[in-house]
C-alpha positions in Angstrom: 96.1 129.6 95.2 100.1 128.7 96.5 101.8 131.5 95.2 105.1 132.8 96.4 106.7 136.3 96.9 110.0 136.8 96.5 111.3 139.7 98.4 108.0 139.9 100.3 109.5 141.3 103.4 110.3 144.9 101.2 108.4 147.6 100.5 106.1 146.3 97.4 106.6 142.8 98.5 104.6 142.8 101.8 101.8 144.9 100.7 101.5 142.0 98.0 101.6 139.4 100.6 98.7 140.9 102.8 96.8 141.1 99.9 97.1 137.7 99.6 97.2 136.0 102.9 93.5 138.6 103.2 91.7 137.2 100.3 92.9 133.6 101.8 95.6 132.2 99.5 98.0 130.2 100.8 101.3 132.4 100.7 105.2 131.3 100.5 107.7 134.4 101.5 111.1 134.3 100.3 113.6 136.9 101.2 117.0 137.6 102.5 116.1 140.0 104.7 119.3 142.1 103.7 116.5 144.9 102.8 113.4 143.9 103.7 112.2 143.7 107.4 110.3 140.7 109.2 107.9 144.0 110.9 107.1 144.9 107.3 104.9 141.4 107.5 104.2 141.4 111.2 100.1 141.9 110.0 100.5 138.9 108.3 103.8 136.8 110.0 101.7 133.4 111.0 99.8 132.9 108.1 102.8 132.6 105.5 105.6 130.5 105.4 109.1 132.3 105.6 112.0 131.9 104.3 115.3 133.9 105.1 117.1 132.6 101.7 118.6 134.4 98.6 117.3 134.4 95.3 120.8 133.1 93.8 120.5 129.7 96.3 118.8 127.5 93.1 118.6 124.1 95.2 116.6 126.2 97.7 114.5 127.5 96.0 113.8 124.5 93.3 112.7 123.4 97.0 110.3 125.6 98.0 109.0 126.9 94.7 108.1 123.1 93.5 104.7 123.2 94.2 103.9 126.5 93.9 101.3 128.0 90.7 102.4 131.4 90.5 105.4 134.1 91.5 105.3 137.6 92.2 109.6 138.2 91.7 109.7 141.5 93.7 113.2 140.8 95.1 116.5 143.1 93.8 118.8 145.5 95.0 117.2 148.7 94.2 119.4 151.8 94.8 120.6 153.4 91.8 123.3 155.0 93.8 124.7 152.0 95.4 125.0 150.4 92.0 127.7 152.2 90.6 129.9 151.2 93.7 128.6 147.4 93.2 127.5 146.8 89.8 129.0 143.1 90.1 126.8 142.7 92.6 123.4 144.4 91.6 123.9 141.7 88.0 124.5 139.1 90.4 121.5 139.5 92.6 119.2 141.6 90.1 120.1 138.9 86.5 121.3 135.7 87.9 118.7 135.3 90.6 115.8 136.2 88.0 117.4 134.0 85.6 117.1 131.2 88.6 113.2 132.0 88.9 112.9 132.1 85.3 114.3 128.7 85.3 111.8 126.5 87.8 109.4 128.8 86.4 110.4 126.9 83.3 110.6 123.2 84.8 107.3 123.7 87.2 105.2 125.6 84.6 104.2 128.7 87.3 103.8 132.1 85.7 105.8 134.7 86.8 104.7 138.1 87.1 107.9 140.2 88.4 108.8 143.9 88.6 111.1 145.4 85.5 111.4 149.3 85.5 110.7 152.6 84.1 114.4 152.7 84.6 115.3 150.8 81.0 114.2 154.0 79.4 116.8 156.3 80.8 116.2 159.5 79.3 113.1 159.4 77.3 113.1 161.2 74.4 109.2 161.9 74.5 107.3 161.7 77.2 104.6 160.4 77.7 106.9 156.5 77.5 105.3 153.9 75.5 106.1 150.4 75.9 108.2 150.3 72.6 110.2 152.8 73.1 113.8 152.6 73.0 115.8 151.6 76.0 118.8 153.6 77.1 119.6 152.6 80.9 121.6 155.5 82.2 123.1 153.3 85.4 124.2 149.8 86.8 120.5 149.3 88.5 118.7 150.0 85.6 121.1 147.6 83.0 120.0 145.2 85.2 116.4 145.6 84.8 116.8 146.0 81.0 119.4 142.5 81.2 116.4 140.7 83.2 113.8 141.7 80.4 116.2 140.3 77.9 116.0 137.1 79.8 111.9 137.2 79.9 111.9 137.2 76.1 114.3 134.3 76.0 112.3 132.3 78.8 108.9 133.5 77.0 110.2 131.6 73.5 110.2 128.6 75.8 107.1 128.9 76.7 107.3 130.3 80.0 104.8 132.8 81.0 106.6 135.8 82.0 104.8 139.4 82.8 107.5 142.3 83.5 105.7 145.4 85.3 107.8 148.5 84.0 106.9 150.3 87.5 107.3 153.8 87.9 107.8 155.8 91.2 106.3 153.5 93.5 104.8 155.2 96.8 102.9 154.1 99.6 103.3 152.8 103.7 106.5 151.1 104.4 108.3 153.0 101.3 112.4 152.0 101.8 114.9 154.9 101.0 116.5 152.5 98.4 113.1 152.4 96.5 111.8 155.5 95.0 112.5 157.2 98.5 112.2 160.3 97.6 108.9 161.2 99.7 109.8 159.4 102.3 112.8 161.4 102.7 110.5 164.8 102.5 108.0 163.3 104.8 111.0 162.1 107.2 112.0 165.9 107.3 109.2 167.4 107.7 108.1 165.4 110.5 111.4 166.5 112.1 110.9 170.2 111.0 113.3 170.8 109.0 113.4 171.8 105.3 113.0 169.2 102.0 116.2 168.5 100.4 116.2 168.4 97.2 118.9 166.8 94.8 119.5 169.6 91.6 117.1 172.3 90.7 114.1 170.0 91.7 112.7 170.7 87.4 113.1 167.0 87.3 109.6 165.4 86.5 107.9 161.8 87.8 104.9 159.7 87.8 104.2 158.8 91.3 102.2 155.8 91.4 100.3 154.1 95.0 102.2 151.2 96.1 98.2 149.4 96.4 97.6 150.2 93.1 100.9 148.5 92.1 99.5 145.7 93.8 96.1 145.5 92.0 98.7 145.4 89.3 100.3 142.3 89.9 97.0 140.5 90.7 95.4 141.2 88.0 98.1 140.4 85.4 99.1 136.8 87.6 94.9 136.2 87.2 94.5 137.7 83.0 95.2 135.3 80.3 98.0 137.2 78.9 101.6 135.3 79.0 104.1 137.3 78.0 104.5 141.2 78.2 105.9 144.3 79.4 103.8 146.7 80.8 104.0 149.9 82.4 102.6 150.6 85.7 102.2 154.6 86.5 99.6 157.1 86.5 99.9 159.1 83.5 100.4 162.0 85.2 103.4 164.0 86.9 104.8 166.6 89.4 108.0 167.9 89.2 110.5 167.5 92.4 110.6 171.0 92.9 106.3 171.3 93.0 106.1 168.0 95.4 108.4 169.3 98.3 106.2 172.4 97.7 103.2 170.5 98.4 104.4 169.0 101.2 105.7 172.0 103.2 102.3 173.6 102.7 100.1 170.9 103.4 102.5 170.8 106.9 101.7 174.4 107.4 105.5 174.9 108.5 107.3 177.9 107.4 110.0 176.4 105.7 111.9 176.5 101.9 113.2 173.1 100.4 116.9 173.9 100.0 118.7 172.4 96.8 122.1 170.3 96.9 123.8 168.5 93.7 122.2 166.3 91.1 122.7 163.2 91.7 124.7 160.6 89.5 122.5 158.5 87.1 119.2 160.9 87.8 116.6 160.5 84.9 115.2 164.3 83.7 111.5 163.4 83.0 109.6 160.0 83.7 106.1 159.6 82.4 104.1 156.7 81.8 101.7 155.8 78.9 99.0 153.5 80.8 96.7 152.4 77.7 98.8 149.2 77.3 97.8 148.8 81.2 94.6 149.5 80.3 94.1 147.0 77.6 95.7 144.2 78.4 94.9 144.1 82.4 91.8 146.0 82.6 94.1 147.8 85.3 94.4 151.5 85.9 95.2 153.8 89.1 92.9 154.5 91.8 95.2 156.5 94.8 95.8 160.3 93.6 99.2 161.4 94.9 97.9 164.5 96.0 95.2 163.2 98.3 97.3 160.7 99.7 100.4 163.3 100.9 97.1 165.5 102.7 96.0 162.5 104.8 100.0 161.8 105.6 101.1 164.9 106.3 98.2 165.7 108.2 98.4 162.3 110.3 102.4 163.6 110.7 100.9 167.2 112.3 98.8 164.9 114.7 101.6 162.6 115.6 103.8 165.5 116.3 100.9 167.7 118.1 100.6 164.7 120.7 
């Protein structure tokens, strides 16, 4: 198939595009670089075509996305904190470039499959989160997301076919600090010996979810015969912030305490994801258990520092 990635230089983005390029696709990369990083593709950088453009250039991309017979929309600004100092320019980037997508998705008849947010719940007030529950957006970033899935509908009544993932904590190889960066940031610590910090009393609670089980996501609902949804894309099960720096610090065998600093603006409590929708609709469910996954790392981190 042509299919292009938008934002397929980022975190989620690449590990999309070396799915593709390895199953033998032929694989259009569109991105800004303004987060993502040409070494996130360097597996895969001469079998795609690149392009260093923004998602809010529409004679660009009516260009490159004319031929095209699907889109996986992976590019946003993704830091919750950042967005209460820009929130002009998170609806810029995050709405209007969708909308653009949405568009030539409209005029060219591609689907879309593109990556919404546990974030449009806010604070849930039952966990596990279904699908139909009610959307409160607790900052700028998540607005967005919720503003964006407002837009699918409208595109969807126009017979556009439009899948929004409703990912949760994303984790995996190449994870940004912007995006769910919270392991990274323990890992990062720890590989430096020094102590988890942790943002509150660490009782908040998430769904971790593998970035290549994310992917397995997207494929699946580009390939099913569904066209319109919103689906969410986690595990089902959780850890608290407190019990994962935990894990961490004893899987690195360092004596060491996580030490505790303020909440942070805009934090959501507890994040939980109801898969059946997943489940039905995609055939899709998780594969990677977050536990195994920070063993292997953290003990890969011991040999890299033991060298």
């Amino acid at each position: 198939m042509n299919i292009a990635v938008t934002g397929g230089a980022g975190f989620i983005g690449s590990h999309i595009v070396e799915y593709l390029v390895n199953r033998g696709d032929s694989v259009t990369v569109i991105d800004n670089l303004y987060t993502g990083k040409k070494e996130n593709l360097e597996a895969v950088i001469n079998k795609i075509n690149l392009f260093q453009i923004d998602i809010r250039d529409f004679d660009s991309l009516k260009n490159i996305l004319k031929n095209v017979e699907g889109v996986f929309h992976e590019a946003a600004l993704a830091s919750v904190q950042e967005s209460f100092s820009k929130p002009d320019e998170y609806n810029d980037v995050n709405v209007n470039g969708t909308e653009n997508i949405f568009k030539l998705a409209k005029e060219f008849g591609f689907k879309v499959v593109y990556a919404s947010s546990s974030s449009v719940y806010g604070n849930p007030t039952k966990i596990p989160i279904q699908e139909d529950d009610p959307k409160k957006p607790v900052n700028p970033y998540a607005q967005t997301k919720l503003d964006d899935e407002i837009l699918a509908e409208k595109y969807s009544k126009h017979g556009v076919d439009i899948i929004g993932l409703r990912y949760f904590n994303v984790f995996g190889e190449r994870q940004s600090e912007n995006y769910a960066g919270v392991i990274k940031l323990f890992l990062e610590r720890i590989q430096n010996h020094k102590p988890p910090v942790i943002n509150g009393d660490g009782s908040q609670i998430r769904d971790f979810v593998y970035v290549g089980d994310v992917v397995r996501a997207n494929i699946m609902a580009l390939e099913s015969n569904v066209k319109n949804a919103f689906i969410n894309i986690g595990t089902g099960k959780t850890i608290s912030i407190l019990e994962l720096a935990n894990q961490i610090v004893k899987s690195s065998g360092l004596a060491l305490k996580p030490i505790h600093r303020n909440s942070l603006e805009g934090d959501v409590c507890k994040s939980q994801a109801d898969i059946a929708l997943a489940k039905k609709l995609l055939n899709w469910e998780p594969k990677i258990k977050l536990k195994e996954w920070l063993n292997e790392t953290v003990s890969n981190l011991k040999n890299k520092i033991n060298e």
